[in-house]
mmCIF file of the N, C-alpha and C atoms, coordinates in Angstrom:
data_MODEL
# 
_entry.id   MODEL 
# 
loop_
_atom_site.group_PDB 
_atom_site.id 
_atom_site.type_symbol 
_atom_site.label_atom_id 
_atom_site.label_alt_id 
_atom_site.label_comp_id 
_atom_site.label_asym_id 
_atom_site.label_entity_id 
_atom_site.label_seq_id 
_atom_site.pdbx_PDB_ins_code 
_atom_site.Cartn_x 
_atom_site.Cartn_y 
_atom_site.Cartn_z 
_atom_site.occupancy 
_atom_site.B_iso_or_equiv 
_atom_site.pdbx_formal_charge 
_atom_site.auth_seq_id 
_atom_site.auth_comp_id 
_atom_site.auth_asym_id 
_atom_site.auth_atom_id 
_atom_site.pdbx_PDB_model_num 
ATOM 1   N N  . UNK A 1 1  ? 104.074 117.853 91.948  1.00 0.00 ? 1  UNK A N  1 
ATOM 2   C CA . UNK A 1 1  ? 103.240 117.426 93.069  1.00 0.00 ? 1  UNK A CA 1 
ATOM 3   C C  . UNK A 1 1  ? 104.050 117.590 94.355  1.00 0.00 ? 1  UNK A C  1 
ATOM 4   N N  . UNK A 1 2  ? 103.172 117.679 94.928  1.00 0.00 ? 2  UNK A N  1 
ATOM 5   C CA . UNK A 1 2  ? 104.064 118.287 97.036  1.00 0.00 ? 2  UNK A CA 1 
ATOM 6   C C  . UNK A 1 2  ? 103.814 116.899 97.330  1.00 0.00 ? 2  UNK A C  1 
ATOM 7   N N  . UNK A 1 3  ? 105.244 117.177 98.111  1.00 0.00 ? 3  UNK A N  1 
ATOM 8   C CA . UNK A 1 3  ? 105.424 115.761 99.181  1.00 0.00 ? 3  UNK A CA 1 
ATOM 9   C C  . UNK A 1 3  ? 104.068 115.320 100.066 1.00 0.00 ? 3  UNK A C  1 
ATOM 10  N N  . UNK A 1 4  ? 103.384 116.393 100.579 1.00 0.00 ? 4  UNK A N  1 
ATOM 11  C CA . UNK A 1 4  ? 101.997 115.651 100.898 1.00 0.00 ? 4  UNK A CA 1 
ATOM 12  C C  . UNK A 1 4  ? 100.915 115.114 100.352 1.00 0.00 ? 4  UNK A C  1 
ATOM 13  N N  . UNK A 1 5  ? 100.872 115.853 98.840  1.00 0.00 ? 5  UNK A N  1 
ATOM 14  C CA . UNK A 1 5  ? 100.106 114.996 97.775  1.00 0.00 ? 5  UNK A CA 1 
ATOM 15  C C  . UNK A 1 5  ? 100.540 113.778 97.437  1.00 0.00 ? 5  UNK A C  1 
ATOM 16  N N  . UNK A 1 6  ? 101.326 113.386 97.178  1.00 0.00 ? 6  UNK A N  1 
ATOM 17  C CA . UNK A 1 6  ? 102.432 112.370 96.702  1.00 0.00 ? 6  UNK A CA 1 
ATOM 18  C C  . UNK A 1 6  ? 102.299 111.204 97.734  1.00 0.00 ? 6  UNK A C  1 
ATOM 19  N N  . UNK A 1 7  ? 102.717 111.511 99.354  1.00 0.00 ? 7  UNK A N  1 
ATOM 20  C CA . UNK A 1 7  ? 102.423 110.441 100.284 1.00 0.00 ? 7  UNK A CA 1 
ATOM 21  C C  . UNK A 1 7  ? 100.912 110.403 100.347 1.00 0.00 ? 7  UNK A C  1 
ATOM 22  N N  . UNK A 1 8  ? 100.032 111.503 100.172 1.00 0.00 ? 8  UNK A N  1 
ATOM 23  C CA . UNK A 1 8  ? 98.837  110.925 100.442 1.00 0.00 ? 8  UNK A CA 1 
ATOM 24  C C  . UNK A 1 8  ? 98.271  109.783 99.310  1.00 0.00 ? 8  UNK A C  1 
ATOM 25  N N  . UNK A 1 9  ? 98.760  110.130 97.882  1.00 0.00 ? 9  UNK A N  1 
ATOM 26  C CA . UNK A 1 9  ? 98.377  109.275 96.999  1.00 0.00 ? 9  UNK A CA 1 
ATOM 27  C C  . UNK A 1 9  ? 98.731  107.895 97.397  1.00 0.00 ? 9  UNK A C  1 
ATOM 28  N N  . UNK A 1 10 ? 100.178 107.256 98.045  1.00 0.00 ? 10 UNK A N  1 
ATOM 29  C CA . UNK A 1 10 ? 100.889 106.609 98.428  1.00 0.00 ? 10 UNK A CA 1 
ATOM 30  C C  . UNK A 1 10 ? 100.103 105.610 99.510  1.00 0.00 ? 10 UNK A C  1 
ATOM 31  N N  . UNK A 1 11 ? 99.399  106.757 100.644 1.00 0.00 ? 11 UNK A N  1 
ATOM 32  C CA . UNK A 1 11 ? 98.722  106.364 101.795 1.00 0.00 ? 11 UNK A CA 1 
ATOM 33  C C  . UNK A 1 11 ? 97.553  105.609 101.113 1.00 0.00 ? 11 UNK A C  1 
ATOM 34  N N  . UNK A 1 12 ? 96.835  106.467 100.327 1.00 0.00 ? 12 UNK A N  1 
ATOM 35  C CA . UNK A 1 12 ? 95.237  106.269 99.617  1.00 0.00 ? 12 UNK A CA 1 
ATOM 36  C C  . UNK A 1 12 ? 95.244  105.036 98.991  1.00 0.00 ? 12 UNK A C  1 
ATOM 37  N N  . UNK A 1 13 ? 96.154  104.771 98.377  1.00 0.00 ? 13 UNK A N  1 
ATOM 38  C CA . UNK A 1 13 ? 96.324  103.421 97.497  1.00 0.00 ? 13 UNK A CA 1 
ATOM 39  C C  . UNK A 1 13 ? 96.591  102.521 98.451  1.00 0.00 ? 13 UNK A C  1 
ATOM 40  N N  . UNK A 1 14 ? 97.716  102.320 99.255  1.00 0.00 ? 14 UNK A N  1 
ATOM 41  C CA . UNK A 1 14 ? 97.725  101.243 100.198 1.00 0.00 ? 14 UNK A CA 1 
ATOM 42  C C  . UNK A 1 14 ? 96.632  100.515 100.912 1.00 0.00 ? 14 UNK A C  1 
ATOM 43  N N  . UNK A 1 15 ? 95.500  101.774 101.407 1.00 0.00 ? 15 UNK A N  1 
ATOM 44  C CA . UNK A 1 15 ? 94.334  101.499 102.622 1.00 0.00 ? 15 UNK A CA 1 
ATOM 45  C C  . UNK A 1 15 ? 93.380  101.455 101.272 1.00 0.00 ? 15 UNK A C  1 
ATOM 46  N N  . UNK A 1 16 ? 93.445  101.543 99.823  1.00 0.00 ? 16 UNK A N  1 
ATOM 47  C CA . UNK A 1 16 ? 92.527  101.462 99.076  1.00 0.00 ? 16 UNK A CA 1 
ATOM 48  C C  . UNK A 1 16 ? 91.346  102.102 99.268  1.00 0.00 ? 16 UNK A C  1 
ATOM 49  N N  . UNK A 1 17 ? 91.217  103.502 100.390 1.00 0.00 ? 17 UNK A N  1 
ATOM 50  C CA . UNK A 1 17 ? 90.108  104.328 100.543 1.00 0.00 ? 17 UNK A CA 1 
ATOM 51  C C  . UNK A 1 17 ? 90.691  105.824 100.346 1.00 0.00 ? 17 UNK A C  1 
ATOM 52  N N  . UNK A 1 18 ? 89.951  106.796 99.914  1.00 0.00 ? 18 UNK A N  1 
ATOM 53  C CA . UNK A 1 18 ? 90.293  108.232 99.808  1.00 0.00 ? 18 UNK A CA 1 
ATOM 54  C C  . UNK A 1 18 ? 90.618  108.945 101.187 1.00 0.00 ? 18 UNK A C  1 
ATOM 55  N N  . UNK A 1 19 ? 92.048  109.109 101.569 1.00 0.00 ? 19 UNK A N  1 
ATOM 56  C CA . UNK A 1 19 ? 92.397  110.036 103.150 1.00 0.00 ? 19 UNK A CA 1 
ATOM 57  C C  . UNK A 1 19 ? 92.283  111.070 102.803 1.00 0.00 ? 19 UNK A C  1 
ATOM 58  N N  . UNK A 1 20 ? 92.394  112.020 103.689 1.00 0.00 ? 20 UNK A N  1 
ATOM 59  C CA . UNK A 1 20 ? 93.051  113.541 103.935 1.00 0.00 ? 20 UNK A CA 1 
ATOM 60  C C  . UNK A 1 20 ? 93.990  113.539 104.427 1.00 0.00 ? 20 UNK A C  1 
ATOM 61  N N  . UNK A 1 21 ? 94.494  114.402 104.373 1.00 0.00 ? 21 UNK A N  1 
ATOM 62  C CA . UNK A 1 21 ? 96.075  114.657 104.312 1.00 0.00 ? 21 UNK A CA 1 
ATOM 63  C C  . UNK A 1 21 ? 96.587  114.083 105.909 1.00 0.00 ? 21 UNK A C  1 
ATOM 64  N N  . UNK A 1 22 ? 95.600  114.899 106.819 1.00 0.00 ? 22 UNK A N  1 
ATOM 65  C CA . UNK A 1 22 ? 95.447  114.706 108.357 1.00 0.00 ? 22 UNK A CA 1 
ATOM 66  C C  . UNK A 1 22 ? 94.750  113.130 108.787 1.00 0.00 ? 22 UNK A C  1 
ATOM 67  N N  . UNK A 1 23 ? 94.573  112.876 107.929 1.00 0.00 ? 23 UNK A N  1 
ATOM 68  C CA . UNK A 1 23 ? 93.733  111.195 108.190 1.00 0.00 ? 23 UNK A CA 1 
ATOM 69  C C  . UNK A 1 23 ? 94.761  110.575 109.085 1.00 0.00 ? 23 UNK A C  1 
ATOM 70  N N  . UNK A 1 24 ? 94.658  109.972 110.229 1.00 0.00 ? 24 UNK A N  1 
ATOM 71  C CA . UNK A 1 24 ? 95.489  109.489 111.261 1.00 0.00 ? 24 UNK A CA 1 
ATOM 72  C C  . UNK A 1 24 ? 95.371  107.925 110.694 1.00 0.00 ? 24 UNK A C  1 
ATOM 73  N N  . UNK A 1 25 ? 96.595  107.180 109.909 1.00 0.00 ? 25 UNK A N  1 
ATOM 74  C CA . UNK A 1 25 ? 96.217  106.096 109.467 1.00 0.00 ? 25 UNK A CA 1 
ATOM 75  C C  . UNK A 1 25 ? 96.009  105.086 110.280 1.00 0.00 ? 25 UNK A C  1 
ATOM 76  N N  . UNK A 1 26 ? 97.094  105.004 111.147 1.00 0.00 ? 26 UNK A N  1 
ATOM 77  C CA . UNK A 1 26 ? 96.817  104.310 112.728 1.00 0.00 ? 26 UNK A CA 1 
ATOM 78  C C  . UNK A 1 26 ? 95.766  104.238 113.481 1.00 0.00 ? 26 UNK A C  1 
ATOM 79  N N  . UNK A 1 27 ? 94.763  105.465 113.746 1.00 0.00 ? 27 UNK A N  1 
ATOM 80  C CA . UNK A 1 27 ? 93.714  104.977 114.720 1.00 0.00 ? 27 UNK A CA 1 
ATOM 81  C C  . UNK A 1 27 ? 93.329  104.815 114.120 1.00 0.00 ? 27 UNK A C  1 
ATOM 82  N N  . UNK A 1 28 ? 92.793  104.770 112.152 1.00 0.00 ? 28 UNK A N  1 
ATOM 83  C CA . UNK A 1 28 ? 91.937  104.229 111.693 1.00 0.00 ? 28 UNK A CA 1 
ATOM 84  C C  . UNK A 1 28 ? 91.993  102.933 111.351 1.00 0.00 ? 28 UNK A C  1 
ATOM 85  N N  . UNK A 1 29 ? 93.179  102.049 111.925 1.00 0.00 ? 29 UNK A N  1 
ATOM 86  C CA . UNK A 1 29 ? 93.339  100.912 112.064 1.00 0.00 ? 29 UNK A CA 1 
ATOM 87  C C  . UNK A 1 29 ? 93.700  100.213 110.325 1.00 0.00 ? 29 UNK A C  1 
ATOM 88  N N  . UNK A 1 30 ? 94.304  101.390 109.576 1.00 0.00 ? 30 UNK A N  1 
ATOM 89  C CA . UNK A 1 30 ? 94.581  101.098 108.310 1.00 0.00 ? 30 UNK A CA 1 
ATOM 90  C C  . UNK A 1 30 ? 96.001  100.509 107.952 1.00 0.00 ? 30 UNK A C  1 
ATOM 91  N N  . UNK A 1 31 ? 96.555  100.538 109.459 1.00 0.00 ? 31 UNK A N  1 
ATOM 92  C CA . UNK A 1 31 ? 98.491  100.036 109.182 1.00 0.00 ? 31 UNK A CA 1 
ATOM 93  C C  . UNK A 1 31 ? 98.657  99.197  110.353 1.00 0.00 ? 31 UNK A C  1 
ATOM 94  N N  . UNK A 1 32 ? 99.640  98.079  110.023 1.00 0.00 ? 32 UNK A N  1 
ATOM 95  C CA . UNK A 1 32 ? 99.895  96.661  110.896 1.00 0.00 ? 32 UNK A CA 1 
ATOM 96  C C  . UNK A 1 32 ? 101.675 97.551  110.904 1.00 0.00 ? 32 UNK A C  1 
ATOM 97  N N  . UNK A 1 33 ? 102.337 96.515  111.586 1.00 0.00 ? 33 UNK A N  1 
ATOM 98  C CA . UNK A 1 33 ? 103.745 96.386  111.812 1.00 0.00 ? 33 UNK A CA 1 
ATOM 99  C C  . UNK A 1 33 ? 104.388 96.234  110.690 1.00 0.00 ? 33 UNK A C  1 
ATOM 100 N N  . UNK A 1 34 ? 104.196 95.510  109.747 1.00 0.00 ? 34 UNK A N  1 
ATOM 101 C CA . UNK A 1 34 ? 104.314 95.286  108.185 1.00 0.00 ? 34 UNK A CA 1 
ATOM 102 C C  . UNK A 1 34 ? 103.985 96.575  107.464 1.00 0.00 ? 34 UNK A C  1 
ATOM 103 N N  . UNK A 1 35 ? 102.949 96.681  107.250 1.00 0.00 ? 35 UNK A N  1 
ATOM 104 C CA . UNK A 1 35 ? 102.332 97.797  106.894 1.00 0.00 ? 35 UNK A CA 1 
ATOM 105 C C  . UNK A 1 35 ? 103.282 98.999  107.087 1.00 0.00 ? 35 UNK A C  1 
ATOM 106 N N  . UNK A 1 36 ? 103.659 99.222  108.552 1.00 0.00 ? 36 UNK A N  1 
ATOM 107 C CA . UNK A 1 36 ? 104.317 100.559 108.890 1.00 0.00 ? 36 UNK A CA 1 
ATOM 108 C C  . UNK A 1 36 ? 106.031 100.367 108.447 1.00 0.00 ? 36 UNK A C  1 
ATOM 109 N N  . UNK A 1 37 ? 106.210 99.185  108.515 1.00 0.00 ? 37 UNK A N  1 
ATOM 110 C CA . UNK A 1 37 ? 107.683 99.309  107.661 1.00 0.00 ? 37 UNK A CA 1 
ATOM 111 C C  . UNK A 1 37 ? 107.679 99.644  106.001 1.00 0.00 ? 37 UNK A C  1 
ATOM 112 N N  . UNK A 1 38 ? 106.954 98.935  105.293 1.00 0.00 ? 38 UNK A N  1 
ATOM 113 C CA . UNK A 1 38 ? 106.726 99.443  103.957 1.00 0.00 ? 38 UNK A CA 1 
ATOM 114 C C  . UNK A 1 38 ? 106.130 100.896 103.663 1.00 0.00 ? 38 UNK A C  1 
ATOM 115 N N  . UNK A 1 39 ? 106.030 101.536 104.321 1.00 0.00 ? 39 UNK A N  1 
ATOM 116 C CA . UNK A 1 39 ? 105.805 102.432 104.603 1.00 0.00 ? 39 UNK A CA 1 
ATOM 117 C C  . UNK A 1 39 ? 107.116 103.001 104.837 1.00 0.00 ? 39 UNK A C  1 
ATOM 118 N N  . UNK A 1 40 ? 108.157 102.997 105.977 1.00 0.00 ? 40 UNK A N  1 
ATOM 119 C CA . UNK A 1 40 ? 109.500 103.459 106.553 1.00 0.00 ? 40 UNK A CA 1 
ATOM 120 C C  . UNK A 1 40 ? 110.039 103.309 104.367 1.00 0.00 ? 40 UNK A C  1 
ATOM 121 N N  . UNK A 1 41 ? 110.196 101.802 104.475 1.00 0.00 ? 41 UNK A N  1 
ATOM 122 C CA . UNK A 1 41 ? 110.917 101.018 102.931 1.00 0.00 ? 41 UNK A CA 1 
ATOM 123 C C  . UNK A 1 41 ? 110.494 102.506 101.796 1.00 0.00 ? 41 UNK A C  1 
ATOM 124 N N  . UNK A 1 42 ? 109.091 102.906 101.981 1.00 0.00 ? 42 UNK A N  1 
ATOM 125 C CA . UNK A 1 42 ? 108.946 103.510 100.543 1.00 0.00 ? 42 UNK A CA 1 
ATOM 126 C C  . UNK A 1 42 ? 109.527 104.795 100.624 1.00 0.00 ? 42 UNK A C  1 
ATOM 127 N N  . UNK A 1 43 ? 109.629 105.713 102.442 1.00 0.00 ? 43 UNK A N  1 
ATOM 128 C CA . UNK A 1 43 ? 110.007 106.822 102.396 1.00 0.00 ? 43 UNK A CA 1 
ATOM 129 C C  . UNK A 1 43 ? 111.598 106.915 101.934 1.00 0.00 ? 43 UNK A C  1 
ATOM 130 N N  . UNK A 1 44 ? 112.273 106.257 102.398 1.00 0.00 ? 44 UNK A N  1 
ATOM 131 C CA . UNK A 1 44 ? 113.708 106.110 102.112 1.00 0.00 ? 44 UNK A CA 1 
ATOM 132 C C  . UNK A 1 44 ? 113.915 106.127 100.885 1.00 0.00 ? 44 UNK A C  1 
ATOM 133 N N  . UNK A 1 45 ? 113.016 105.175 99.871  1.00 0.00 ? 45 UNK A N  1 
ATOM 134 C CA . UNK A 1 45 ? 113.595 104.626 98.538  1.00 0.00 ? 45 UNK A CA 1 
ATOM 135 C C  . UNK A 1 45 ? 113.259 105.695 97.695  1.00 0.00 ? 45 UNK A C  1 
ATOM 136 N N  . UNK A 1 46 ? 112.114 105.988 97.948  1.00 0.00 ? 46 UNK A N  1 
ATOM 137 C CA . UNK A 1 46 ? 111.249 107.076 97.374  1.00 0.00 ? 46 UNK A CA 1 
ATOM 138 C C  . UNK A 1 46 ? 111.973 108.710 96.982  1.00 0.00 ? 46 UNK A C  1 
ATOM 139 N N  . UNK A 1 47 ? 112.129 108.880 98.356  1.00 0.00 ? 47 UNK A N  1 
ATOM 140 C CA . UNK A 1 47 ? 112.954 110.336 99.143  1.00 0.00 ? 47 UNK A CA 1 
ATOM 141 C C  . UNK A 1 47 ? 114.212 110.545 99.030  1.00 0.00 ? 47 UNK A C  1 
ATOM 142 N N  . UNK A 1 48 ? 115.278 109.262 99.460  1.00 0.00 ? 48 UNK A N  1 
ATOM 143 C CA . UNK A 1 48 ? 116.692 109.554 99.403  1.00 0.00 ? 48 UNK A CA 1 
ATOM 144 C C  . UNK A 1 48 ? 117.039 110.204 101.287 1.00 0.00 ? 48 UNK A C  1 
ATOM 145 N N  . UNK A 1 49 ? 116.193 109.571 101.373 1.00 0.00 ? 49 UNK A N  1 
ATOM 146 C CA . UNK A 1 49 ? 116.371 109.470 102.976 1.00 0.00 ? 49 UNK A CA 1 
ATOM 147 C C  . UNK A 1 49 ? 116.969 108.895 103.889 1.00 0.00 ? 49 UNK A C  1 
ATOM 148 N N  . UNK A 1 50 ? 117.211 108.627 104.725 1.00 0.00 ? 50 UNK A N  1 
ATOM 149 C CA . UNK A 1 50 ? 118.103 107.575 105.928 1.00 0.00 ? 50 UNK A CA 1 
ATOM 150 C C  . UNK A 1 50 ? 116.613 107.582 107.053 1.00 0.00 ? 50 UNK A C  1 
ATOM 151 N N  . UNK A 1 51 ? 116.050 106.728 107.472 1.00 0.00 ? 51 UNK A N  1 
ATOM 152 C CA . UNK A 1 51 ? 115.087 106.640 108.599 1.00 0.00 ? 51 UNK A CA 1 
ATOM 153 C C  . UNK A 1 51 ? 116.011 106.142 109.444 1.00 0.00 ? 51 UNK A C  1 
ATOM 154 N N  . UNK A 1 52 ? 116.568 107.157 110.798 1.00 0.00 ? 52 UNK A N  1 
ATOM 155 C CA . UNK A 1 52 ? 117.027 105.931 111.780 1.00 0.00 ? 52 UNK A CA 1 
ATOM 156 C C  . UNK A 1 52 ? 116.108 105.602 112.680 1.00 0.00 ? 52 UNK A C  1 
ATOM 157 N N  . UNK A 1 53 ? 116.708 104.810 113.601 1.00 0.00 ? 53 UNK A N  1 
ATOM 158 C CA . UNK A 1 53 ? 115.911 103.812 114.718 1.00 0.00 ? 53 UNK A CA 1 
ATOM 159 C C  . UNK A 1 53 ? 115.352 105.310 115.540 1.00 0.00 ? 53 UNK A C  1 
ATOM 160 N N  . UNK A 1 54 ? 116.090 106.463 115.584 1.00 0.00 ? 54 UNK A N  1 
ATOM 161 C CA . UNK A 1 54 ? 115.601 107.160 116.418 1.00 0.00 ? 54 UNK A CA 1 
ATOM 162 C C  . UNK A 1 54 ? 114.423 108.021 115.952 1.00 0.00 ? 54 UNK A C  1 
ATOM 163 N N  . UNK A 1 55 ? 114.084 108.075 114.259 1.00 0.00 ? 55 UNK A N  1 
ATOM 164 C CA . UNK A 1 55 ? 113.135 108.189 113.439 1.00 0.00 ? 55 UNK A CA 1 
ATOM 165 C C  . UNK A 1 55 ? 112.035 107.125 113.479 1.00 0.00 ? 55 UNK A C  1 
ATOM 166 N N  . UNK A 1 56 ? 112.002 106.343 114.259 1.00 0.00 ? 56 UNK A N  1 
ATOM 167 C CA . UNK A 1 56 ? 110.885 105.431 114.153 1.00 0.00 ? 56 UNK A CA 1 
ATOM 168 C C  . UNK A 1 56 ? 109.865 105.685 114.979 1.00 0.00 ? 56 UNK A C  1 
ATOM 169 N N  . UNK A 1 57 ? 109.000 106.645 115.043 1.00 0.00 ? 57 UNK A N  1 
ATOM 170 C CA . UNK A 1 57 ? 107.941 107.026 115.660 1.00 0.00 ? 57 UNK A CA 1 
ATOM 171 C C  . UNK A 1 57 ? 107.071 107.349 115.118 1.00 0.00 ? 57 UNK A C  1 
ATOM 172 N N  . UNK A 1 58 ? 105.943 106.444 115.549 1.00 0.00 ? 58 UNK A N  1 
ATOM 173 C CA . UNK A 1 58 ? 104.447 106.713 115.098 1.00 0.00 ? 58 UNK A CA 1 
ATOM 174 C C  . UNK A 1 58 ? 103.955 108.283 114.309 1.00 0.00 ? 58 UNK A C  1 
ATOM 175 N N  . UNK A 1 59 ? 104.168 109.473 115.663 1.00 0.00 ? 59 UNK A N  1 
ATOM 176 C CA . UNK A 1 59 ? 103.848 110.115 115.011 1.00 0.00 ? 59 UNK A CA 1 
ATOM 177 C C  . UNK A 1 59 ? 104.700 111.246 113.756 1.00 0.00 ? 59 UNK A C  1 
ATOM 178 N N  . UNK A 1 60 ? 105.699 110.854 112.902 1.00 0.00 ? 60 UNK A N  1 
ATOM 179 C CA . UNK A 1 60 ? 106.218 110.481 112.361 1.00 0.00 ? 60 UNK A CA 1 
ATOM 180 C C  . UNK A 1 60 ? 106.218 110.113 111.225 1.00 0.00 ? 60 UNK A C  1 
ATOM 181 N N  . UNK A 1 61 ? 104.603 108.940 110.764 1.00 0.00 ? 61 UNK A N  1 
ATOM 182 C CA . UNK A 1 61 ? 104.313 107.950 109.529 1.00 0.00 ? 61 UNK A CA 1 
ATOM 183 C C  . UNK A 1 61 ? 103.126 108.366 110.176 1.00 0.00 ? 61 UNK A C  1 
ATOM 184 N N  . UNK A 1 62 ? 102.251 109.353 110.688 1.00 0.00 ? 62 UNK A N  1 
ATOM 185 C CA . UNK A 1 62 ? 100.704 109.153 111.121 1.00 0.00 ? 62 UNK A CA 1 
ATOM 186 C C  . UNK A 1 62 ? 99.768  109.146 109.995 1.00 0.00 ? 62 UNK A C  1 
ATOM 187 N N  . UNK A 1 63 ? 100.306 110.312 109.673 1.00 0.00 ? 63 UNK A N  1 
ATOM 188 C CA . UNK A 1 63 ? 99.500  110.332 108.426 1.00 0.00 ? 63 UNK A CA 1 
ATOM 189 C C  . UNK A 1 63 ? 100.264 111.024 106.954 1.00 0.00 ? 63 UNK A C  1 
ATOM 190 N N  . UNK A 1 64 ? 99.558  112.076 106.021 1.00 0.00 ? 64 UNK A N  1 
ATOM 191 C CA . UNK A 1 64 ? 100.049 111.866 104.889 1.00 0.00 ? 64 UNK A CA 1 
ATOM 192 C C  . UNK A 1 64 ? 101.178 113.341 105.360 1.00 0.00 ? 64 UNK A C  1 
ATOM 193 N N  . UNK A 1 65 ? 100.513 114.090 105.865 1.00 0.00 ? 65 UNK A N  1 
ATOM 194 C CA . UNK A 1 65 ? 100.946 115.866 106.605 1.00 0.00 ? 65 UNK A CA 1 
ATOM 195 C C  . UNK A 1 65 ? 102.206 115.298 107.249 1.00 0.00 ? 65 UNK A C  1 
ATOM 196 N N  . UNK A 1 66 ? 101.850 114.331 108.294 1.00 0.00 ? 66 UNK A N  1 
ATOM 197 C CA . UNK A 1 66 ? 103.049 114.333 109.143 1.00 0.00 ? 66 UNK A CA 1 
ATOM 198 C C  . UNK A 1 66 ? 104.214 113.732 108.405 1.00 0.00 ? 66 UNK A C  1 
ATOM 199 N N  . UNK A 1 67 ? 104.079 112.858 107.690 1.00 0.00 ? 67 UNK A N  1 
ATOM 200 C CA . UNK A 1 67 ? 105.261 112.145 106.903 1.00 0.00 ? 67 UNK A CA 1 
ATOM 201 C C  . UNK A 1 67 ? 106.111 113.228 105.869 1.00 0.00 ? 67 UNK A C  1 
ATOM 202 N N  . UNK A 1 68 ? 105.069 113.950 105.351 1.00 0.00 ? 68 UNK A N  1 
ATOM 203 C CA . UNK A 1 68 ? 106.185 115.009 104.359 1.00 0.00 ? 68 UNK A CA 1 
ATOM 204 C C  . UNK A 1 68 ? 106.382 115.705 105.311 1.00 0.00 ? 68 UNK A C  1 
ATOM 205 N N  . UNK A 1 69 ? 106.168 116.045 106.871 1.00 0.00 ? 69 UNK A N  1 
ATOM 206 C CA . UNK A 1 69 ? 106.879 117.183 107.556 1.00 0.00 ? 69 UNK A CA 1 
ATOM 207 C C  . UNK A 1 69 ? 108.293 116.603 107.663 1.00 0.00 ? 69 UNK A C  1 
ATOM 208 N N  . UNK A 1 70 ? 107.834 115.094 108.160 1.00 0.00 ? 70 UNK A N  1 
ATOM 209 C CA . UNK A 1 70 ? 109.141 114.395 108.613 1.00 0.00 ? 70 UNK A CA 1 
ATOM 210 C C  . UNK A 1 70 ? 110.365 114.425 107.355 1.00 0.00 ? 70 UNK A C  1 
ATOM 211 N N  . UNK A 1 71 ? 109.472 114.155 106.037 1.00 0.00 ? 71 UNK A N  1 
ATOM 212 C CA . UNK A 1 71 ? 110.731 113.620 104.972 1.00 0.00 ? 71 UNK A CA 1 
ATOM 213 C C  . UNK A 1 71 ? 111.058 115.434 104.674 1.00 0.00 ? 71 UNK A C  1 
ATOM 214 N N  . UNK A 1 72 ? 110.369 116.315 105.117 1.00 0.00 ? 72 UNK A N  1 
ATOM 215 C CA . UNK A 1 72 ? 111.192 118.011 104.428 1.00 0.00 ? 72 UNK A CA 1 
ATOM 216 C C  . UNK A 1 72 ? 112.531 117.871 105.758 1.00 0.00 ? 72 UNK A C  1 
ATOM 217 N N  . UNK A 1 73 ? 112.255 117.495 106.573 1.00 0.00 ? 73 UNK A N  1 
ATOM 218 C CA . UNK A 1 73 ? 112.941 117.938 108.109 1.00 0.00 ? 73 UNK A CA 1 
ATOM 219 C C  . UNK A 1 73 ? 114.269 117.261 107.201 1.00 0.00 ? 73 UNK A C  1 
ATOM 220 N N  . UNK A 1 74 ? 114.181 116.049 107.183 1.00 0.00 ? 74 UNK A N  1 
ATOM 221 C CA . UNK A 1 74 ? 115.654 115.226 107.144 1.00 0.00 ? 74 UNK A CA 1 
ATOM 222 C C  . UNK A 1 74 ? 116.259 115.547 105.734 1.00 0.00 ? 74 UNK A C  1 
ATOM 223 N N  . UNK A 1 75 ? 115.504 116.327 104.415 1.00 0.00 ? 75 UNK A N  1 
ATOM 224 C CA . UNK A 1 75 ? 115.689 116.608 103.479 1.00 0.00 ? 75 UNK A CA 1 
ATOM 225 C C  . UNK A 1 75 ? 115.959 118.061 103.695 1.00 0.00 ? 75 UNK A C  1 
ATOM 226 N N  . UNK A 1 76 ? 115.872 118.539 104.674 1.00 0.00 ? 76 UNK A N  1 
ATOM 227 C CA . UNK A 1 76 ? 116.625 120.036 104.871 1.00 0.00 ? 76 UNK A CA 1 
ATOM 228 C C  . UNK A 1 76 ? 115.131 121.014 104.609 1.00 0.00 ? 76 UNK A C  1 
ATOM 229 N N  . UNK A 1 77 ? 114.488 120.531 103.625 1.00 0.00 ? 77 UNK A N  1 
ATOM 230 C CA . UNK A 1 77 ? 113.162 121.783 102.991 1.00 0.00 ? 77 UNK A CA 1 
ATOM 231 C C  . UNK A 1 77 ? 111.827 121.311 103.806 1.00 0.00 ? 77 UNK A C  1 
ATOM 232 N N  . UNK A 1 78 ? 111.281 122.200 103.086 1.00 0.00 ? 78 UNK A N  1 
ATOM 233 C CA . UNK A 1 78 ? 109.666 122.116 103.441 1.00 0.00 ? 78 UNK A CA 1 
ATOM 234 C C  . UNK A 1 78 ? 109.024 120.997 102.731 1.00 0.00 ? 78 UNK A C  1 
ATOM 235 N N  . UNK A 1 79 ? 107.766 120.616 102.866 1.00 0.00 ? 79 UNK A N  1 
ATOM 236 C CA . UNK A 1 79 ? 106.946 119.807 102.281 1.00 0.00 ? 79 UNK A CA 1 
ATOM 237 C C  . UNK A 1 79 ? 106.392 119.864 101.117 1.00 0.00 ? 79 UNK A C  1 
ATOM 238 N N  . UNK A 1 80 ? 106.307 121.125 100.882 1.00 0.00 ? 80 UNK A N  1 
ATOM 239 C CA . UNK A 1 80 ? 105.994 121.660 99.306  1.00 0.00 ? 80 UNK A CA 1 
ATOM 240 C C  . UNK A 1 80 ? 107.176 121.240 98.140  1.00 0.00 ? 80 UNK A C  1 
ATOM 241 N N  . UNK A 1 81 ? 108.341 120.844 98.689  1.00 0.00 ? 81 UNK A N  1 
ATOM 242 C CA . UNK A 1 81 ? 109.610 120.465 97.524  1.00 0.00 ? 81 UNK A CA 1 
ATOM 243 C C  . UNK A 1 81 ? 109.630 119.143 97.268  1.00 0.00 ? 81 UNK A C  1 
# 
């Protein structure tokens, strides 16, 4: 499974409704402050990642696309690995 399938399953289960990949979870008012750290918590634990403070941007965790762009970037690959 690709890193965007994988976070979207991740995303889908949390908000307990079916996203698309591009589903902006934020304006759909599906993530709190809480929310968006367990979110940060699962990419790290999940991935083998480091999120720093300068990684903490919205668009970033928007949705399921942007998060595996973010976790290929700091993982060196693409989103498909």
């Amino acid at each position: 499974m690709e890193l965007t399938e994988e976070l979207l399953a991740y995303f889908g289960s949390m908000a307990e409704i079916e996203l698309a990949a591009d589903d902006d979870i934020f304006a759909l008012g599906l993530v709190n402050s809480l929310r968006a750290l367990e979110i940060v918590v699962h990419v790290e634990s999940t991935y083998g990642i480091e999120v720093d403070v300068d990684d903490l941007e919205l668009d970033n965790f928007r949705s399921a696309a942007r998060a595996a762009a973010f976790v290929a970037r700091k993982r060196g690959g693409d989103s498909r690995s």
